[in-house]
Biotite code that builds the C-alpha atoms (Angstrom):
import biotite.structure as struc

atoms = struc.array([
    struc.Atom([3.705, 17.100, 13.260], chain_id="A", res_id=1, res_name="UNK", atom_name="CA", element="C"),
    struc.Atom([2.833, 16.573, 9.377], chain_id="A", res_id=2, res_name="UNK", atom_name="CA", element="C"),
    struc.Atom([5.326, 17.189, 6.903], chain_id="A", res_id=3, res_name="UNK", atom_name="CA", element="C"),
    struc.Atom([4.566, 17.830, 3.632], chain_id="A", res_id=4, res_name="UNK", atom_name="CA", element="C"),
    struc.Atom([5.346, 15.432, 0.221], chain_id="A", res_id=5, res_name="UNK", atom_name="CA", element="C"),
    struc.Atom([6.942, 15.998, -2.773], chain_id="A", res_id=6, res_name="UNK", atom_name="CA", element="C"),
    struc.Atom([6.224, 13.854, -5.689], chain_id="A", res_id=7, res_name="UNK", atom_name="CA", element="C"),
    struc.Atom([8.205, 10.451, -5.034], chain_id="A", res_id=8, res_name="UNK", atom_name="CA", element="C"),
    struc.Atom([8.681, 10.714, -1.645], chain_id="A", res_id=9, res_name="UNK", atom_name="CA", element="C"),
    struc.Atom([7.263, 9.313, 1.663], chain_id="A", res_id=10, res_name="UNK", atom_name="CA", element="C"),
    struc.Atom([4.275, 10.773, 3.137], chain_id="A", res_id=11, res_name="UNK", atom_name="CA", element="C"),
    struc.Atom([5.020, 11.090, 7.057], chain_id="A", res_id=12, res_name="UNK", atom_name="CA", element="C"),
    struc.Atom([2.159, 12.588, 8.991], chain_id="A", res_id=13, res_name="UNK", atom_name="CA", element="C"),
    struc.Atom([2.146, 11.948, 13.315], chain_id="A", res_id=14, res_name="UNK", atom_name="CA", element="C"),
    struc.Atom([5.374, 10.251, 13.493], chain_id="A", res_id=15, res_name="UNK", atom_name="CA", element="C"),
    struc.Atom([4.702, 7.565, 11.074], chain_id="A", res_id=16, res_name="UNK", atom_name="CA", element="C"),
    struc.Atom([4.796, 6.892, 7.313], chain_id="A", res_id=17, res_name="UNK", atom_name="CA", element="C"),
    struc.Atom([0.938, 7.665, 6.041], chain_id="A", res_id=18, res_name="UNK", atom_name="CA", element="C"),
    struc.Atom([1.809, 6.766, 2.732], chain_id="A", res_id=19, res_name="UNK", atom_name="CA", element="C"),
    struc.Atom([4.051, 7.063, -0.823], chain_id="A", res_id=20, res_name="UNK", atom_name="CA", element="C"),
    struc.Atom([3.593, 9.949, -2.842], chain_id="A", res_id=21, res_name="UNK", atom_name="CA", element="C"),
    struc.Atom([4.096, 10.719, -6.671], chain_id="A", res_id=22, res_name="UNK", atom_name="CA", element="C"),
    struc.Atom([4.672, 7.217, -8.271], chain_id="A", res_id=23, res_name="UNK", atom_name="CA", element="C"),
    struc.Atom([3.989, 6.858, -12.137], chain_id="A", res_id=24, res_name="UNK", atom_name="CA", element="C"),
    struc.Atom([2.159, 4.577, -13.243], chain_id="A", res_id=25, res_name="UNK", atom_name="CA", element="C"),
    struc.Atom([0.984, 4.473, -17.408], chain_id="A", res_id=26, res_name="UNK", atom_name="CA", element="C"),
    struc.Atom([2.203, 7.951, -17.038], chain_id="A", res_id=27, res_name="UNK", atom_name="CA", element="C"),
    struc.Atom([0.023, 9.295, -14.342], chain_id="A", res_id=28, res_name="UNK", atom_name="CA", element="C"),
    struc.Atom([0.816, 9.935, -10.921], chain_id="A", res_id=29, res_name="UNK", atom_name="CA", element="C"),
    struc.Atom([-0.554, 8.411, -7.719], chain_id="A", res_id=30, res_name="UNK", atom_name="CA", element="C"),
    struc.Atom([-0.010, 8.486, -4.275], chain_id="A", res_id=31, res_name="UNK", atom_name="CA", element="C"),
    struc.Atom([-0.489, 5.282, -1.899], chain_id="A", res_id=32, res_name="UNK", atom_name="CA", element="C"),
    struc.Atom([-1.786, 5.628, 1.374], chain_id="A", res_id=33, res_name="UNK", atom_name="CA", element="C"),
    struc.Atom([-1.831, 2.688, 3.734], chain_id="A", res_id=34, res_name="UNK", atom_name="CA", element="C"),
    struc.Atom([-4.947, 2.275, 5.757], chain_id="A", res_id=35, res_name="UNK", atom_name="CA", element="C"),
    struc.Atom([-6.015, -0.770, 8.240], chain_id="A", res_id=36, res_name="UNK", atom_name="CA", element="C"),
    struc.Atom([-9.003, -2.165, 7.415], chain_id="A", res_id=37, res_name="UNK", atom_name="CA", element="C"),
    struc.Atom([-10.590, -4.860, 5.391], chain_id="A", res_id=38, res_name="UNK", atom_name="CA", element="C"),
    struc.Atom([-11.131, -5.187, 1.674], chain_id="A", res_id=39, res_name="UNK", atom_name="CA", element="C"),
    struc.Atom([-14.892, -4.689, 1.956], chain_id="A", res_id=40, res_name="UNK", atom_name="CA", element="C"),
    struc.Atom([-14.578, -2.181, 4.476], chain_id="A", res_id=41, res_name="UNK", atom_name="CA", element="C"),
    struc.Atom([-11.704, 0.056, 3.331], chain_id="A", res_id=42, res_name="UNK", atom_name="CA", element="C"),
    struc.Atom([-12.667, 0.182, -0.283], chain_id="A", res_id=43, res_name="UNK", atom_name="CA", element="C"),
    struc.Atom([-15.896, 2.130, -2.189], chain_id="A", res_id=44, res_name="UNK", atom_name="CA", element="C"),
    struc.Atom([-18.531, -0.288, -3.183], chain_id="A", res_id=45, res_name="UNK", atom_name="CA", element="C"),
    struc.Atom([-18.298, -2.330, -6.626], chain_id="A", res_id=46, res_name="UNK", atom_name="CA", element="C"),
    struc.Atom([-14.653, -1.999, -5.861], chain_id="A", res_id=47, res_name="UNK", atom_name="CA", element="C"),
    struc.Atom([-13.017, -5.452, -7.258], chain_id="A", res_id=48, res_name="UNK", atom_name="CA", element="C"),
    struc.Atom([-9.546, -4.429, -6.851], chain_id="A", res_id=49, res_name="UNK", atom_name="CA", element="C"),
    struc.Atom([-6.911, -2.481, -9.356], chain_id="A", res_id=50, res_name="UNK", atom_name="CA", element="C"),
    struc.Atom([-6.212, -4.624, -12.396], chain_id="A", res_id=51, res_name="UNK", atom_name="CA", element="C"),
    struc.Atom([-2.659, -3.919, -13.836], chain_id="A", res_id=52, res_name="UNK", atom_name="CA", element="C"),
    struc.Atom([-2.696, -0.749, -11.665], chain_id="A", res_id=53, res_name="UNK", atom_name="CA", element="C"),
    struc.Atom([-1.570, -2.744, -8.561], chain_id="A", res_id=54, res_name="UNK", atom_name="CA", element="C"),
    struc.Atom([1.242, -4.794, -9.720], chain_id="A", res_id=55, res_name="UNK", atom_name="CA", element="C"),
    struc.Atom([2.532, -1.626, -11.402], chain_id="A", res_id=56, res_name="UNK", atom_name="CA", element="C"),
    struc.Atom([2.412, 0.348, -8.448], chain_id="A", res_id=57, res_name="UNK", atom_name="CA", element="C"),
    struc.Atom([4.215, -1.884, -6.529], chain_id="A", res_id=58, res_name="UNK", atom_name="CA", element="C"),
    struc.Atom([6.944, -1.991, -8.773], chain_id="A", res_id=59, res_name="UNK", atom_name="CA", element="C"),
    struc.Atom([6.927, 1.359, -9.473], chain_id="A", res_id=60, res_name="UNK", atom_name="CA", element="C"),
    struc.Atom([7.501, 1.954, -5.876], chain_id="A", res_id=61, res_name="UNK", atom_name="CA", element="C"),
    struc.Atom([9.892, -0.913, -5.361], chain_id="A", res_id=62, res_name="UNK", atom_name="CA", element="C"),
    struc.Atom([11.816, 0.679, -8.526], chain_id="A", res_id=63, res_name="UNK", atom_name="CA", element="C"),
    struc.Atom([12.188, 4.195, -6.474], chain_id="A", res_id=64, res_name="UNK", atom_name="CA", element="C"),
    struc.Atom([12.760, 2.855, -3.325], chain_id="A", res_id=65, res_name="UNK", atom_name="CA", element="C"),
    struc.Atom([15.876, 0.729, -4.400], chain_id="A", res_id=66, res_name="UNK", atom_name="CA", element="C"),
    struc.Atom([17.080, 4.125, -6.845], chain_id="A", res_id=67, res_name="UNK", atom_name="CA", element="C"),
    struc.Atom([17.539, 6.296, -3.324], chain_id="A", res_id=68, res_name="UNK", atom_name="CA", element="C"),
    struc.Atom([14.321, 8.258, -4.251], chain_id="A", res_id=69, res_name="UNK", atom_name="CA", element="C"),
    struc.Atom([12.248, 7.070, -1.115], chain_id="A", res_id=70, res_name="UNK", atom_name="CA", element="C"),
    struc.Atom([14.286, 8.269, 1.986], chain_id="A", res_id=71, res_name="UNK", atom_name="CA", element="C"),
    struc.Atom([15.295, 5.497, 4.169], chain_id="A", res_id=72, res_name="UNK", atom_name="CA", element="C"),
    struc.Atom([13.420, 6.029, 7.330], chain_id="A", res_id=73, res_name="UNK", atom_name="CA", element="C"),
    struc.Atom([13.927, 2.817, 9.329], chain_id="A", res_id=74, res_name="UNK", atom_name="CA", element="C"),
    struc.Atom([12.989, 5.092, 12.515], chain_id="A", res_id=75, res_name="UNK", atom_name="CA", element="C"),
    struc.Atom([9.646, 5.129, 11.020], chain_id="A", res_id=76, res_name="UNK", atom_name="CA", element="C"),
    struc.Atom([7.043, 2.399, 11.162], chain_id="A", res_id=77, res_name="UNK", atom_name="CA", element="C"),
    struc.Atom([3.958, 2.164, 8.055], chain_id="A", res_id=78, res_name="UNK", atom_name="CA", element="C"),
    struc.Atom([0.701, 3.104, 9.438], chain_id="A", res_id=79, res_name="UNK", atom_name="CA", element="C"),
    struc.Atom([-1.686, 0.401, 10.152], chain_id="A", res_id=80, res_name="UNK", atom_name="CA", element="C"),
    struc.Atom([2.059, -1.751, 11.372], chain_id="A", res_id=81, res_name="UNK", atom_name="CA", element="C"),
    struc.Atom([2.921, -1.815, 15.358], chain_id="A", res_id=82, res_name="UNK", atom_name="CA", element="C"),
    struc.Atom([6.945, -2.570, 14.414], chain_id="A", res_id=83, res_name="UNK", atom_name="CA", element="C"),
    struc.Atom([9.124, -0.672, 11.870], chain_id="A", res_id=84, res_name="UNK", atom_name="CA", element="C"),
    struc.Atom([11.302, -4.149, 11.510], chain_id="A", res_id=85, res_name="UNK", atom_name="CA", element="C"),
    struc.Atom([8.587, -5.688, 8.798], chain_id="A", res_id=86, res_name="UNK", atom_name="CA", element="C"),
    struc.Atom([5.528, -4.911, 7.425], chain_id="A", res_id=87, res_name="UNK", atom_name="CA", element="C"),
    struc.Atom([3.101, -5.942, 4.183], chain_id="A", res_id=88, res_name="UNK", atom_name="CA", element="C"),
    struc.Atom([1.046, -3.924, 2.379], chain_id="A", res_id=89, res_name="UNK", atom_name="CA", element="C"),
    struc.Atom([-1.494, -5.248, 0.096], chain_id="A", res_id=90, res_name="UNK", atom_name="CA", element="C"),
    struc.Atom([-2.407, -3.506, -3.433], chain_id="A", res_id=91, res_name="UNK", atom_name="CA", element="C"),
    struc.Atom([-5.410, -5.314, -4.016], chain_id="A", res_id=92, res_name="UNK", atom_name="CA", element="C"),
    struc.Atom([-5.254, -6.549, -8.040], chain_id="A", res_id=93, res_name="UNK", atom_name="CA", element="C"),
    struc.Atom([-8.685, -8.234, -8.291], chain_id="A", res_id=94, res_name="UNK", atom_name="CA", element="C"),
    struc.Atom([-11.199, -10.124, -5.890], chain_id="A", res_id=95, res_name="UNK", atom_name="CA", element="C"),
    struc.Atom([-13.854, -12.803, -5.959], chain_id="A", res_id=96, res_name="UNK", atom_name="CA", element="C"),
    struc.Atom([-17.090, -10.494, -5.938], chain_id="A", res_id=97, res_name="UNK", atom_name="CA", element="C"),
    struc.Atom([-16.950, -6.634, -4.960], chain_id="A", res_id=98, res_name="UNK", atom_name="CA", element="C"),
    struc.Atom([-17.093, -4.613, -1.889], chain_id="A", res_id=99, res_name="UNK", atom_name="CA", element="C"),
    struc.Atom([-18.808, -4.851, 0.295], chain_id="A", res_id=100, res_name="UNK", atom_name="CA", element="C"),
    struc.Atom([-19.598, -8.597, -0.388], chain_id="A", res_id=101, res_name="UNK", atom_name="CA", element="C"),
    struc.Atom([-16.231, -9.516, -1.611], chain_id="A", res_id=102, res_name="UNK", atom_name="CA", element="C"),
    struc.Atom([-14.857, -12.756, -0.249], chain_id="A", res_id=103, res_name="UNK", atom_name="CA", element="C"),
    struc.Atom([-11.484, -13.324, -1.441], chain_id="A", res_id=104, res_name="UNK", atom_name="CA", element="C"),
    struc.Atom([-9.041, -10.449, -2.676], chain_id="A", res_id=105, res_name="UNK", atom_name="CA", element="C"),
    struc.Atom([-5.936, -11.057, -4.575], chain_id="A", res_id=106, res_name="UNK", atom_name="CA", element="C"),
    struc.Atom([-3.029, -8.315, -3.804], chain_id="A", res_id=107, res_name="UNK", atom_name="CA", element="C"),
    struc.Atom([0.833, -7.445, -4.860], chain_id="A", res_id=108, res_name="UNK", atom_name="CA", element="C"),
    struc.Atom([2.244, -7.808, -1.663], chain_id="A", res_id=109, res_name="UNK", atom_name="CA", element="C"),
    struc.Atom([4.696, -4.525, -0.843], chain_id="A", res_id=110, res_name="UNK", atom_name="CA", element="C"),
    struc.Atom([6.802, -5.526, 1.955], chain_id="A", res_id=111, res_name="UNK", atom_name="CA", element="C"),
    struc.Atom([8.729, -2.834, 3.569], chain_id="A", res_id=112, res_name="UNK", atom_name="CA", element="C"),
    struc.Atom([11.555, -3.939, 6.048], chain_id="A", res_id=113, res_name="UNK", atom_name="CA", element="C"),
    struc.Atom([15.382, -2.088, 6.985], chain_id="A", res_id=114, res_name="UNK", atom_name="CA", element="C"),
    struc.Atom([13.646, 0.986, 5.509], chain_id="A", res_id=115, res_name="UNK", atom_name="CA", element="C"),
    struc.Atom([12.886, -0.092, 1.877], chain_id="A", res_id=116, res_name="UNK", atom_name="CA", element="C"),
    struc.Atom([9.940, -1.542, 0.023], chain_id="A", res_id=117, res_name="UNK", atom_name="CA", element="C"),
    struc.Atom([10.920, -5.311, -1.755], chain_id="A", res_id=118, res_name="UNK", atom_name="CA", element="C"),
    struc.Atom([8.806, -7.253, -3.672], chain_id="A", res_id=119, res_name="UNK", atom_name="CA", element="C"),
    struc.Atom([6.354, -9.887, -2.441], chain_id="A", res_id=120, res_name="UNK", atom_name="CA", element="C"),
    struc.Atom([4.045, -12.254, -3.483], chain_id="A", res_id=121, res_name="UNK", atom_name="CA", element="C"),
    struc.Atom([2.550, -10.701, -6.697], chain_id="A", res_id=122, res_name="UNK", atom_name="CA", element="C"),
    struc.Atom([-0.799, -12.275, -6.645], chain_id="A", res_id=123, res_name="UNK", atom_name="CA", element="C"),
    struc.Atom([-1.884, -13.346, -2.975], chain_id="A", res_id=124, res_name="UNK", atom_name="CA", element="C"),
    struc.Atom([-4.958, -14.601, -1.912], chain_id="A", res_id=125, res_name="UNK", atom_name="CA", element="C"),
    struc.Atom([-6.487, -13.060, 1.398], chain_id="A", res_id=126, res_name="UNK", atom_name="CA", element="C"),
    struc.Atom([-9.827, -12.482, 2.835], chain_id="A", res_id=127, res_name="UNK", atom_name="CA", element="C"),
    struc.Atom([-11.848, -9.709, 1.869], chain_id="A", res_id=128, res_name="UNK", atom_name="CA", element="C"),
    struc.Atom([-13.469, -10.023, 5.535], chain_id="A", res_id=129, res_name="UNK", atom_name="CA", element="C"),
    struc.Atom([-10.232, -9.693, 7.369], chain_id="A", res_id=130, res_name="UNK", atom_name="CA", element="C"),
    struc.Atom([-9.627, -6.658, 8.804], chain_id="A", res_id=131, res_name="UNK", atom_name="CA", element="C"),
    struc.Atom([-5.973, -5.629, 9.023], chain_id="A", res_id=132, res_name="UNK", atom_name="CA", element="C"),
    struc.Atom([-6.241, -3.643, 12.004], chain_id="A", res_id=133, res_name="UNK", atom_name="CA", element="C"),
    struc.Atom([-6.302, -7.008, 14.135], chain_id="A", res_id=134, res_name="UNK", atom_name="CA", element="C"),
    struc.Atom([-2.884, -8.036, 12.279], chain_id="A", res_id=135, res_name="UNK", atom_name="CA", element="C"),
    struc.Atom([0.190, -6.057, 13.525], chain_id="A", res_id=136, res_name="UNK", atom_name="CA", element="C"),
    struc.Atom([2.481, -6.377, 10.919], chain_id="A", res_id=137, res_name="UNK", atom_name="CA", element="C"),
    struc.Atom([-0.303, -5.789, 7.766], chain_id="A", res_id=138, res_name="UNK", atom_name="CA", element="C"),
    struc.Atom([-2.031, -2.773, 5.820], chain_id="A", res_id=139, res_name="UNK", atom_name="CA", element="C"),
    struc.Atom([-3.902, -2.327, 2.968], chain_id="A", res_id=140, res_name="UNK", atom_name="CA", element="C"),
    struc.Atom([-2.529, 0.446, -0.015], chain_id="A", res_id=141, res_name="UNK", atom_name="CA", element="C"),
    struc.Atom([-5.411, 3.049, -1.240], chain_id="A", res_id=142, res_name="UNK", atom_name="CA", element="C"),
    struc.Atom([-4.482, 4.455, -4.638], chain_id="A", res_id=143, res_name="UNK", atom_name="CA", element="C"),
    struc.Atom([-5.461, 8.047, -5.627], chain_id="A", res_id=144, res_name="UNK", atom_name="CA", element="C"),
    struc.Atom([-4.583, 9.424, -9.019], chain_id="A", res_id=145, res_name="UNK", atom_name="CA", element="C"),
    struc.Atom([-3.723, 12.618, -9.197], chain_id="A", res_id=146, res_name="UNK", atom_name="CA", element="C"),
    struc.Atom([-3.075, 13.610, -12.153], chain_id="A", res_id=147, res_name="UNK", atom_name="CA", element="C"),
])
Protein backbone atom coordinates (compact mmCIF):
# COMPACT_ATOMS: atom_id res chain seq x y z
CA UNK A 1 0.00 0.00 0.00
CA UNK A 2 1.41 3.66 -0.87
CA UNK A 3 0.08 6.51 0.81
CA UNK A 4 0.32 9.68 -0.46
CA UNK A 5 2.55 12.96 1.05
CA UNK A 6 1.75 16.19 1.91
CA UNK A 7 4.37 18.78 2.03
CA UNK A 8 6.36 18.14 5.43
CA UNK A 9 5.44 14.89 6.03
CA UNK A 10 6.85 11.31 5.74
CA UNK A 11 6.72 9.54 2.57
CA UNK A 12 5.55 5.81 3.43
CA UNK A 13 5.27 3.61 0.38
CA UNK A 14 5.23 -0.71 1.06
CA UNK A 15 5.22 -0.55 4.71
CA UNK A 16 8.23 1.51 5.17
CA UNK A 17 9.30 5.18 5.23
CA UNK A 18 10.57 5.94 1.37
CA UNK A 19 11.43 9.25 2.25
CA UNK A 20 10.64 13.11 3.76
CA UNK A 21 8.60 15.27 1.82
CA UNK A 22 8.23 19.18 1.55
CA UNK A 23 11.27 20.55 3.56
CA UNK A 24 12.44 24.24 2.78
CA UNK A 25 15.44 24.87 2.15
CA UNK A 26 16.66 28.80 0.79
CA UNK A 27 12.99 28.90 0.26
CA UNK A 28 12.43 26.03 -2.05
CA UNK A 29 11.02 22.83 -1.34
CA UNK A 30 12.53 19.35 -1.54
CA UNK A 31 11.73 16.04 -0.78
CA UNK A 32 14.43 13.36 0.52
CA UNK A 33 14.26 9.97 -0.49
CA UNK A 34 16.53 7.40 1.07
CA UNK A 35 18.03 4.91 -1.29
CA UNK A 36 20.84 2.06 -0.56
CA UNK A 37 23.55 2.32 -2.60
CA UNK A 38 26.93 3.86 -2.91
CA UNK A 39 27.99 7.42 -3.57
CA UNK A 40 29.23 6.64 -7.07
CA UNK A 41 26.53 4.41 -7.75
CA UNK A 42 23.41 6.14 -6.39
CA UNK A 43 24.25 9.57 -7.62
CA UNK A 44 24.28 11.14 -11.54
CA UNK A 45 27.75 11.54 -12.80
CA UNK A 46 29.92 14.80 -11.95
CA UNK A 47 27.86 14.60 -8.84
CA UNK A 48 30.34 15.93 -5.90
CA UNK A 49 27.80 16.12 -3.30
CA UNK A 50 25.24 19.14 -2.13
CA UNK A 51 27.23 22.06 -0.78
CA UNK A 52 25.19 24.05 1.87
CA UNK A 53 22.11 22.17 0.54
CA UNK A 54 22.91 19.11 2.75
CA UNK A 55 23.59 20.49 6.08
CA UNK A 56 20.46 22.60 5.57
CA UNK A 57 18.36 19.83 4.80
CA UNK A 58 19.23 18.02 7.60
CA UNK A 59 18.39 20.62 9.85
CA UNK A 60 15.56 21.58 8.19
CA UNK A 61 14.26 18.17 8.74
CA UNK A 62 15.62 17.77 12.23
CA UNK A 63 13.79 21.31 12.89
CA UNK A 64 10.24 19.63 11.74
CA UNK A 65 10.71 16.50 13.16
CA UNK A 66 11.30 17.83 16.80
CA UNK A 67 8.12 20.70 16.03
CA UNK A 68 5.50 17.47 15.73
CA UNK A 69 5.38 18.08 11.90
CA UNK A 70 6.93 14.59 10.92
CA UNK A 71 4.51 11.93 12.43
CA UNK A 72 6.18 9.69 14.82
CA UNK A 73 6.12 6.35 13.20
CA UNK A 74 8.43 4.19 15.34
CA UNK A 75 6.41 1.10 13.74
CA UNK A 76 8.11 2.09 10.65
CA UNK A 77 11.68 1.34 9.66
CA UNK A 78 13.74 3.94 6.79
CA UNK A 79 14.20 2.18 3.61
CA UNK A 80 17.57 0.90 2.86
CA UNK A 81 17.57 0.07 7.27
CA UNK A 82 16.67 -3.74 8.41
CA UNK A 83 15.63 -2.29 12.21
CA UNK A 84 13.33 0.69 13.00
CA UNK A 85 15.44 1.08 16.52
CA UNK A 86 18.41 3.23 14.62
CA UNK A 87 19.32 4.20 11.44
CA UNK A 88 21.79 6.96 9.50
CA UNK A 89 21.21 8.61 6.59
CA UNK A 90 23.86 10.38 4.78
CA UNK A 91 23.24 13.87 2.84
CA UNK A 92 26.29 13.86 1.00
CA UNK A 93 27.87 17.75 1.36
CA UNK A 94 30.95 17.35 -0.88
CA UNK A 95 33.42 14.46 -1.98
CA UNK A 96 36.99 13.92 -3.06
CA UNK A 97 36.44 13.62 -6.98
CA UNK A 98 32.85 13.00 -8.59
CA UNK A 99 30.71 10.12 -9.39
CA UNK A 100 31.39 7.69 -10.58
CA UNK A 101 35.14 7.94 -9.57
CA UNK A 102 34.58 9.56 -6.30
CA UNK A 103 36.61 8.15 -3.44
CA UNK A 104 35.73 9.77 -0.32
CA UNK A 105 32.26 11.58 0.35
CA UNK A 106 31.65 13.86 3.19
CA UNK A 107 27.80 13.75 4.52
CA UNK A 108 25.42 15.42 7.41
CA UNK A 109 24.65 12.45 9.10
CA UNK A 110 20.53 12.27 9.78
CA UNK A 111 20.05 9.73 12.36
CA UNK A 112 16.58 8.64 12.92
CA UNK A 113 15.91 6.52 16.15
CA UNK A 114 12.40 6.31 18.72
CA UNK A 115 10.70 7.76 15.61
CA UNK A 116 12.51 11.14 15.13
CA UNK A 117 15.39 12.42 13.06
CA UNK A 118 18.50 14.01 15.53
CA UNK A 119 21.44 15.43 14.42
CA UNK A 120 24.70 13.64 13.62
CA UNK A 121 27.98 14.14 12.61
CA UNK A 122 27.76 17.22 10.28
CA UNK A 123 30.66 16.55 8.09
CA UNK A 124 31.58 12.68 7.97
CA UNK A 125 33.94 11.08 5.96
CA UNK A 126 32.82 7.72 4.19
CA UNK A 127 33.63 5.87 1.12
CA UNK A 128 32.26 6.75 -2.05
CA UNK A 129 32.76 2.88 -2.99
CA UNK A 130 30.73 1.57 -0.14
CA UNK A 131 27.59 0.49 -0.91
CA UNK A 132 24.98 0.89 1.83
CA UNK A 133 22.94 -1.92 0.93
CA UNK A 134 25.62 -4.31 2.65
CA UNK A 135 25.22 -2.07 5.97
CA UNK A 136 21.91 -2.68 7.85
CA UNK A 137 21.51 0.19 9.77
CA UNK A 138 22.71 2.95 6.77
CA UNK A 139 21.12 4.86 3.66
CA UNK A 140 21.99 7.44 1.55
CA UNK A 141 19.35 10.81 1.18
CA UNK A 142 18.55 11.81 -2.69
CA UNK A 143 17.37 15.41 -2.84
CA UNK A 144 14.80 16.54 -5.48
CA UNK A 145 13.67 20.12 -5.67
CA UNK A 146 10.50 20.69 -6.43
CA UNK A 147 9.75 23.78 -6.60
Amino acid sequence: MTCSAEAGSLVVENGEIAGVTGIEIQGNLYDLRFADSSFNAGYPSGFAGYGTLAPEAANSVIAMSESGALADRRDLKLRGCETRDACTVLVPDHATGAAPSATISYACELIYSAGRFRPGDPQWPFDASVDTRYMPDMTYGILTRIR
